[in-house]
N, C-alpha and C positions, 0 to 999 in steps of 0.2 A: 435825867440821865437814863431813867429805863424806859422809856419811851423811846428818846435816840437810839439803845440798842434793840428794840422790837424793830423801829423802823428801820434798820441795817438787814438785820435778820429777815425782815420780809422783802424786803431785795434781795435778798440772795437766797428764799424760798422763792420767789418769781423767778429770777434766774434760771433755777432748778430745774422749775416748770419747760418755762421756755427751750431751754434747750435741751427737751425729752424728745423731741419728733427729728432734729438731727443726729442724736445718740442713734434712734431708731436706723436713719436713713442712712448712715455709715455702716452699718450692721448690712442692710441690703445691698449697698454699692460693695461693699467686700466680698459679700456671696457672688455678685456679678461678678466681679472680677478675678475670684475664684475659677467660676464657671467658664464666663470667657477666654482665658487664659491655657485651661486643664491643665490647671495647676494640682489638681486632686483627685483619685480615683471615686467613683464616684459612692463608694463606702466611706471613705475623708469628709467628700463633701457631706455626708448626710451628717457625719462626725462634728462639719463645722459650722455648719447650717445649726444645729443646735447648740453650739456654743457659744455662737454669737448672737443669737437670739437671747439666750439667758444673760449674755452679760448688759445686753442694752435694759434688761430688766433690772440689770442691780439700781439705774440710775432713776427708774420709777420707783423702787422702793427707797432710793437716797431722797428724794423728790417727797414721797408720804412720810418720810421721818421727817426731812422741814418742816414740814405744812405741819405735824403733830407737837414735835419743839415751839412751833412758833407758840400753835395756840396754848401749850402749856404753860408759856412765860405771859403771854396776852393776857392769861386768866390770873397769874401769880402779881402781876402788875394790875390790872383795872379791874381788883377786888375779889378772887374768885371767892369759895366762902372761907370762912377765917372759923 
């Protein structure tokens, strides 16, 4: 049974992975379209250009928490030391 949940859990740490470079490229297309548009003066934009940067980084650091859960139960399951 804890095997079956590692191996869930590291699907959906792959997941994670996988879809950090479109979190990224949603952040960029928004700034474009920001820009394209002038939709913001360009104090806004500098305003949003950094906010959207950091938030596409909540999903890398959502991303190394997986990866650290995963291997915390990996290790709880196949023996860490006792």
């Amino acid at each position: 049974m804890a095997v079956a949940g590692l191996i869930m859990m590291g699907m959906a740490t792959l997941f994670s992975f996988i879809t950090l470079p479109v979190e990224y490229d949603a952040s960029n297309r928004a700034l474009a379209w920001l820009k394209n548009r002038n939709m913001v003066t360009q104090s806004e934009y500098k305003g949003s250009e950094d906010a959207l940067k950091w938030a596409a980084r909540t999903y890398l650091v959502a991303a190394i928490g997986s990866l650290a859960t995963l291997v915390y139960w990996g290790l709880q399951v196949f023996g860490g030391r006792d």
